[in-house]
VOMIVO-331192 format. One line per field, with one value per residue (C-alpha): residue in one letter; residue number from 1; x, y, z. Coordinates in nm, 3 decimals. Layout:
miza	c(a ...)
kolkol	c(NUM ...)
X	c(X ...)
Y	c(Y ...)
Z	c(Z ...)
END
This chain:
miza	c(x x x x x x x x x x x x x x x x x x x x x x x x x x x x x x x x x x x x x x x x x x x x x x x x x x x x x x x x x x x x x x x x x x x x x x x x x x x x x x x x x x x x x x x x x x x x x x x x x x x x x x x x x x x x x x x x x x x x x x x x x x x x x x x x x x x x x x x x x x x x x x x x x x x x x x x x x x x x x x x x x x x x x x x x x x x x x x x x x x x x x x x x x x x x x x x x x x x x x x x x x x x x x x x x x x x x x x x x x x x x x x x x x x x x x x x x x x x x x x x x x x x x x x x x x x x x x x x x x x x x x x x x x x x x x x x x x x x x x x x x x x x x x x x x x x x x x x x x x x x x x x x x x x x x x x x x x x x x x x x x x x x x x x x x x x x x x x x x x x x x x x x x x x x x x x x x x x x x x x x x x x x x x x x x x x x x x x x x x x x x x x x x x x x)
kolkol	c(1 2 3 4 5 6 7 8 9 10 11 12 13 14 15 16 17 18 19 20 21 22 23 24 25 26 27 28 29 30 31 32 33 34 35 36 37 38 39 40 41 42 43 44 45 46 47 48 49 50 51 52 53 54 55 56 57 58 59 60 61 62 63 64 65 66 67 68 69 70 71 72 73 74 75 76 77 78 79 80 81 82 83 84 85 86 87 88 89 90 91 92 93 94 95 96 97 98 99 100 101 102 103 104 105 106 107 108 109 110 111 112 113 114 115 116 117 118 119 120 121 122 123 124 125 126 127 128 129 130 131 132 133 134 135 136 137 138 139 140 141 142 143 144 145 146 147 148 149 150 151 152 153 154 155 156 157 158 159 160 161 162 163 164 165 166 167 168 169 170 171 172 173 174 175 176 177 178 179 180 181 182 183 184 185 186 187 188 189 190 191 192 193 194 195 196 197 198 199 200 201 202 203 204 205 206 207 208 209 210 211 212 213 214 215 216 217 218 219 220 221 222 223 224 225 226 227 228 229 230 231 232 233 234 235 236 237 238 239 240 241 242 243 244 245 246 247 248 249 250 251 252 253 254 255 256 257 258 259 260 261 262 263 264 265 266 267 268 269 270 271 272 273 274 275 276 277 278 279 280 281 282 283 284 285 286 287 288 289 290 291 292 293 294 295 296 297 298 299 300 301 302 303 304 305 306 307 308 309 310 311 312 313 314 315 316 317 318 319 320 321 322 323 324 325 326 327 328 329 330 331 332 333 334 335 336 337 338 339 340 341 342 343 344 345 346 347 348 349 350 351 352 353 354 355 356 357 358 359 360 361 362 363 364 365 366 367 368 369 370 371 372 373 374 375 376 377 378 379 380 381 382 383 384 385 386 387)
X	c(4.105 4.103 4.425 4.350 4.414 4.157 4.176 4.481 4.337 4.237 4.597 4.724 4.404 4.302 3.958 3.911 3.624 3.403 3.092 2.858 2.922 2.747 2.407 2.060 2.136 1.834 1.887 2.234 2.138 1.819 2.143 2.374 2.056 1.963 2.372 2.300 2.018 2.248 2.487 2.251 2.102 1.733 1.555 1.347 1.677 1.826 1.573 1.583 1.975 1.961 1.619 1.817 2.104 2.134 2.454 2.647 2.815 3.066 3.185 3.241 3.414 3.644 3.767 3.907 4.034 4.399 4.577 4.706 4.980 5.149 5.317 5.672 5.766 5.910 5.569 5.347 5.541 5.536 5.159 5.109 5.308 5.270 5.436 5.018 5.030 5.334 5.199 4.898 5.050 5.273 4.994 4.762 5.105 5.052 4.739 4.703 5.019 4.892 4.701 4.976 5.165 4.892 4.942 5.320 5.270 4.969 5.070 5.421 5.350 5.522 5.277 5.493 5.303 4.992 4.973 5.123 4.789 4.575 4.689 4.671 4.367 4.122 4.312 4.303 3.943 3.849 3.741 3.602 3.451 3.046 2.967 2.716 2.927 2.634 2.610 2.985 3.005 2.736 2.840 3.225 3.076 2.843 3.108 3.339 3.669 3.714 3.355 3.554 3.718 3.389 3.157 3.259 3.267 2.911 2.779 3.024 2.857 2.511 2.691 2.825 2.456 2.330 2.537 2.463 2.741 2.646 2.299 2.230 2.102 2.317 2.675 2.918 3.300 3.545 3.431 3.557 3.365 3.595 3.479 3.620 3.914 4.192 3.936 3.849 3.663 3.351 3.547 3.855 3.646 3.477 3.798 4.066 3.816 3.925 3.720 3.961 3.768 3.534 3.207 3.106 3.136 3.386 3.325 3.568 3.421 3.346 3.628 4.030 4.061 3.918 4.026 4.418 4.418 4.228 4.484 4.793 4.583 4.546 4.998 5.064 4.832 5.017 5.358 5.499 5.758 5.771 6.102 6.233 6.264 6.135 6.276 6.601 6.715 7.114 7.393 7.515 7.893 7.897 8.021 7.760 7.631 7.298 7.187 7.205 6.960 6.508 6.320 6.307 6.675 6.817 7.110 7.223 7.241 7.626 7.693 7.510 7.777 8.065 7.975 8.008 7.642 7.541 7.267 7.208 7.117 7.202 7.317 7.214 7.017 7.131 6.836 6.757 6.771 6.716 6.784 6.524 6.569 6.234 6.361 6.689 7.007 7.012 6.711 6.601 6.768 6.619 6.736 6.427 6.376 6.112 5.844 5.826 5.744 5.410 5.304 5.212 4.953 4.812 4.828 4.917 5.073 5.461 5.455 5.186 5.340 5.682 5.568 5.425 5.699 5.863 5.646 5.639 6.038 5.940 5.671 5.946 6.227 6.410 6.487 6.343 6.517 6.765 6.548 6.867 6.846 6.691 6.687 6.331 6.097 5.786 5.468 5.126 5.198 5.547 5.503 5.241 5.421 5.720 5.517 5.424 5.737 5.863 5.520 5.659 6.020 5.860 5.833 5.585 5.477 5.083 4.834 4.927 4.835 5.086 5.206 5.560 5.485 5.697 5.658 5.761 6.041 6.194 6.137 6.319 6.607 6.596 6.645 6.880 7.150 7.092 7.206 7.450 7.299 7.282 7.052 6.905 6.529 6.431 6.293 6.397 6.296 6.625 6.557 6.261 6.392 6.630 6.392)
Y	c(3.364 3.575 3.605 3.929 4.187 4.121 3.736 3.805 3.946 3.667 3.554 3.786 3.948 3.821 3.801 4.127 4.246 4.422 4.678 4.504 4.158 3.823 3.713 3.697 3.877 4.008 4.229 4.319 4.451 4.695 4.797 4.851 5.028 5.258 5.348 5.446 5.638 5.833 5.930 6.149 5.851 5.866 5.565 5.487 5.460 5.262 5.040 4.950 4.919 4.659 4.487 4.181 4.165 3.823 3.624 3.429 3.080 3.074 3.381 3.290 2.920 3.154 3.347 3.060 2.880 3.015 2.708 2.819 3.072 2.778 2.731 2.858 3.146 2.948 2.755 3.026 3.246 2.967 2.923 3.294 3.372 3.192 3.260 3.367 3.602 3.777 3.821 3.945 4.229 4.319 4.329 4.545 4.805 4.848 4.877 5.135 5.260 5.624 5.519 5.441 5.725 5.895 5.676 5.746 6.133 6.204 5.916 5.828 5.463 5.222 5.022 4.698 4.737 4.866 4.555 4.330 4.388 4.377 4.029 3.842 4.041 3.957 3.794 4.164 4.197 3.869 3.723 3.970 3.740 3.630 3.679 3.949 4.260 4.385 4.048 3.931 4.286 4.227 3.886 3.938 4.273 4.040 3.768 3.883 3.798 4.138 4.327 4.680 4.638 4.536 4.758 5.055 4.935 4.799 5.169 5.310 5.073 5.225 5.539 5.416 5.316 5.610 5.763 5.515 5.307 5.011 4.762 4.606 4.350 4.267 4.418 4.158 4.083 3.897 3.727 4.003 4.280 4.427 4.560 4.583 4.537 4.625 4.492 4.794 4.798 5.020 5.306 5.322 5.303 5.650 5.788 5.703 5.625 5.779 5.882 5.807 5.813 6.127 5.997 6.146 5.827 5.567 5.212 4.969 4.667 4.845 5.088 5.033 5.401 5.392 5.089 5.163 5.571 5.444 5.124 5.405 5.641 5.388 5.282 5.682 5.739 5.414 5.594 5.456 5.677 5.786 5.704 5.477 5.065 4.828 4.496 4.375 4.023 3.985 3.727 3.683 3.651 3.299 3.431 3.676 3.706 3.599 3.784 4.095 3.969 4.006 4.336 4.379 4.486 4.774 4.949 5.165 4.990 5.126 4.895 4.596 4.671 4.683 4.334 4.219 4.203 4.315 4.324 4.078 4.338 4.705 4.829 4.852 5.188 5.441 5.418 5.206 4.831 4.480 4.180 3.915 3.541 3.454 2.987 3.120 3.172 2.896 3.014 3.304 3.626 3.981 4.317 4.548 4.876 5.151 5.122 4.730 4.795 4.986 4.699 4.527 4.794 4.691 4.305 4.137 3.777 3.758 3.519 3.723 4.043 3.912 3.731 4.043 4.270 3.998 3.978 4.342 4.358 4.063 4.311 4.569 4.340 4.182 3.817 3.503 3.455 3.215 2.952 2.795 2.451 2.591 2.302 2.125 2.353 2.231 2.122 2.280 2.055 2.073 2.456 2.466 2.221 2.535 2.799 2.629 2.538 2.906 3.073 2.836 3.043 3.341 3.468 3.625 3.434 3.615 3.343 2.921 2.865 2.682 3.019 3.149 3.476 3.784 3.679 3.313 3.458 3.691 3.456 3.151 3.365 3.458 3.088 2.988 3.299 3.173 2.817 2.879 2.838 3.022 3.268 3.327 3.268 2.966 2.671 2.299 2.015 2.017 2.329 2.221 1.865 2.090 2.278)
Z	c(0.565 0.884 1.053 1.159 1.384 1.632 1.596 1.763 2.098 2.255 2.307 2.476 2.693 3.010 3.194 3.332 3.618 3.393 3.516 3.299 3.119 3.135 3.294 3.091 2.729 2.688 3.025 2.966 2.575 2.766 2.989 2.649 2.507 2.820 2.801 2.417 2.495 2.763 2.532 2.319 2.114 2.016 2.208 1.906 1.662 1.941 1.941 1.574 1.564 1.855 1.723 1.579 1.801 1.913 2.071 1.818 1.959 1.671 1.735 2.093 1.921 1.735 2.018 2.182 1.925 1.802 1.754 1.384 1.596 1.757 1.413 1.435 1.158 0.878 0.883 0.956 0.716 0.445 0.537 0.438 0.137 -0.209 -0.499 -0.604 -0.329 -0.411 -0.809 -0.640 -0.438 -0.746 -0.957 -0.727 -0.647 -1.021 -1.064 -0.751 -0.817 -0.746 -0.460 -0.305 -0.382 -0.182 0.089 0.134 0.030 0.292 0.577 0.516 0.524 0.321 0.009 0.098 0.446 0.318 0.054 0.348 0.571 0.241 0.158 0.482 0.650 0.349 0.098 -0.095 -0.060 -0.128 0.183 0.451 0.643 0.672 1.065 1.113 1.261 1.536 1.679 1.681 1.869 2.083 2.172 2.237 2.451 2.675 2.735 3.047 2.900 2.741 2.735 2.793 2.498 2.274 2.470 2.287 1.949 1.982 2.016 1.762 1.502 1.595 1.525 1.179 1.116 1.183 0.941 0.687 0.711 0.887 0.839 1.162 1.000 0.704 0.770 0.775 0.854 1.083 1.392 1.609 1.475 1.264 0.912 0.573 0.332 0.630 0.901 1.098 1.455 1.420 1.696 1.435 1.124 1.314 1.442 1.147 0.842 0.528 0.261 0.001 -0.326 -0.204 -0.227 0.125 0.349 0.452 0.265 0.343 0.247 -0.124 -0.163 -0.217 -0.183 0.151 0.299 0.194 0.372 0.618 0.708 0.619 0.874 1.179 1.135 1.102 1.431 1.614 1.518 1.172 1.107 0.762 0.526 0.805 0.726 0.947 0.912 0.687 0.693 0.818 0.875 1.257 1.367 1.506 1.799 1.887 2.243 2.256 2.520 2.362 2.076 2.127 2.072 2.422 2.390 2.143 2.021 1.754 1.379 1.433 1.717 1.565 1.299 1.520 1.632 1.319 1.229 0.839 0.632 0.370 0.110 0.140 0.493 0.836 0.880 1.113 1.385 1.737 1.613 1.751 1.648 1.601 1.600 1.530 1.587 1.714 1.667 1.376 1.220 1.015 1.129 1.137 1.211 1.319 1.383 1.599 1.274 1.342 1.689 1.593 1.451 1.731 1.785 1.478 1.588 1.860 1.758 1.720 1.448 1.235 1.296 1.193 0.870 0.762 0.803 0.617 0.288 0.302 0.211 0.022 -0.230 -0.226 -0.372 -0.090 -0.149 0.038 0.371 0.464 0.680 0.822 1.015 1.338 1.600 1.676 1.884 2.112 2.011 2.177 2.493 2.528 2.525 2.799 3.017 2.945 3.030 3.375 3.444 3.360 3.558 3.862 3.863 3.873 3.534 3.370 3.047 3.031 2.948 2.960 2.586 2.404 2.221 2.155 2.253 2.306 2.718 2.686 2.470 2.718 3.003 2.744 2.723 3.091 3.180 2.925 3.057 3.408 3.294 3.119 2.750 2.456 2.493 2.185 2.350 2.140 2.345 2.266 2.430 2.603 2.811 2.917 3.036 3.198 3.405)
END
């Protein structure tokens, strides 16, 4: 399917002045190659890896297309979790029941998560993508919108071939270079690959073992905090302020209580909390805590990041959430025509792409205080008439 993690990087990077990026390919790959050979490489190994590596057009089509994240969560959310999914990710917590033990015993990181990533980065395995890795690497690492971020990874995967891990040639996966069950970049699979089933290397396009440590591996290293929750759905006082609500802005779980917020099921936990209104403050309602924030190091999109927090309460028995009757939001115009109009007063909404981002969001909310509105950072067609 690939709604991935690095799918997700093109909306929120900008172009950056890169050392070494565009121009004829076939120059720039001697200069990639020379920089190999410089880092201890041998030329004639270097050679070989590189011998195929070729730009890709459809990998450079991918990057800029993103328009499936201008769907607003209880879309994007329905989009992503099917009653087939949800039998899926029981069936596999069964079937890797001690797997996931192992996970939780040697990472501390929740199997809702774990399954969470598993289901919507390949659909469990199923789909890993078909792009060859070296040249999606190669390709995003000559383009100049983000070559400092693909530079690296392109000689880590001559490392991982080196090691017998990678075929130049015939590795495949996601547009953006990433590898596998839990879609690693070739760096992480080197740093945070886990040989989970002990057969001396890291497969994660072959191996549940591996790909499940290693995804438990990369959230512990980002900060997951073991035993701690991460998102609960609640029910809002109708006279709530607003303002106070976004993960920009948190407080303990006790003072969300005092205000007369609760959980739907169970109780509020006894950590830093915000409360997220993911179509506002008649929509969907979510309390989250410091674990849900890692997982925007994991992936970058809002809506993705929120729906899987969500199904991953959802695999560990929490009920479907209350959808409410938010009000109408903006379509892909309406939203850019926003973001100008909010980039004209001075806020700072990153990139002018039609996205509800975690920017537009705190800039939304910004503007609605200042006039007077309820804040609770949804946009409507009558905020933006108003500005």
């Amino acid at each position: 399917m690939r709604l991935t993690i690095a799918l997700i990087l093109g909306l929120w990077a900008t172009p950056v002045l890169a050392a070494d990026c565009g121009g004829p390919f076939a120059s720039w790959l001697d200069r990639l190659k020379t920089e190999a050979v410089a880092k201890g490489h041998a030329k004639a190994k270097v050679d070989a890896f590189f011998r195929t590596a070729s730009v890709d057009k459809k990998v450079l089509s991918a990057d800029r297309a993103q328009g499936v994240f201008r769907k607003n969560f209880t879309e994007f959310s329905r989009s992503l979790i099917s009653k087939n999914r949800i039998d899926t990710a029981a069936s596999k917590a069964r079937t890797h029941r001690a797997l996931f033990d192992r996970a939780e015993q040697d990472y501390g990181v929740s199997r809702g998560i774990l399954l969470a990533f598993w289901a919507f980065e390949t659909d469990f395995g199923t789909y890993q993508g078909d792009f060859n890795t070296l040249n999606a690497l190669v390709t995003l690492a000559h383009d100049c919108r983000r070559p400092d971020l693909f530079r690296p990874h392109a000689l880590a995967a001559l490392e991982l071939a080196e090691k017998g891990m990678l075929d130049p040639a015939r590795t495949t996966g996601a547009w953006a270079g990433e590898i596998g069950m839990v879609q690693m970049l070739p760096a992480d699979i080197l740093e945070r690959g886990v040989d989970g089933d002990g057969d001396g290397k890291v497969s994660l396009k072959t191996s549940v073992p591996d790909a499940i440590l290693s995804g438990a591996r990369v959230l512990r290293d980002l900060g997951w905090r073991r035993g701690e929750p991460w998102l609960q759905e609640v029910i809002l006082p109708g006279n709530l302020d607003w303002s106070l609500t976004g993960i920009d802005k948190t407080r303990p779980g006790s003072d969300w209580a005092a205000l007369g917020v609760k959980a739907r099921n169970g109780r509020l936990a006894a950590l830093p909390a915000s409360i997220l209104l993911p179509q506002g403050r008649k929509g969907p309602a979510f309390i989250v805590y410091p674990n849900f924030q890692v997982l925007f190091d994991w992936n970058k999109s809002f809506v993705y990041v929120t729906t899987a927090a969500y199904f991953a309460t959802r695999i560990e028995g929490a009920p479907s959430y209350d959808a409410g009757k938010p009000d109408p939001g903006l379509d892909a115009d309406q939203m850019k025509a926003l973001q100008r109009k909010l980039q004209a007063n001075g806020h700072d909404v990153g990139k002018i792409d039609g996205i509800l981002g975690a920017l537009t969001r705190i800039a939304v909310q910004s503007e609605q205080a200042r006039m007077g509105l309820p804040a609770d950072a949804w946009p409507t067609r009558a905020l933006l008439d108003r500005l």
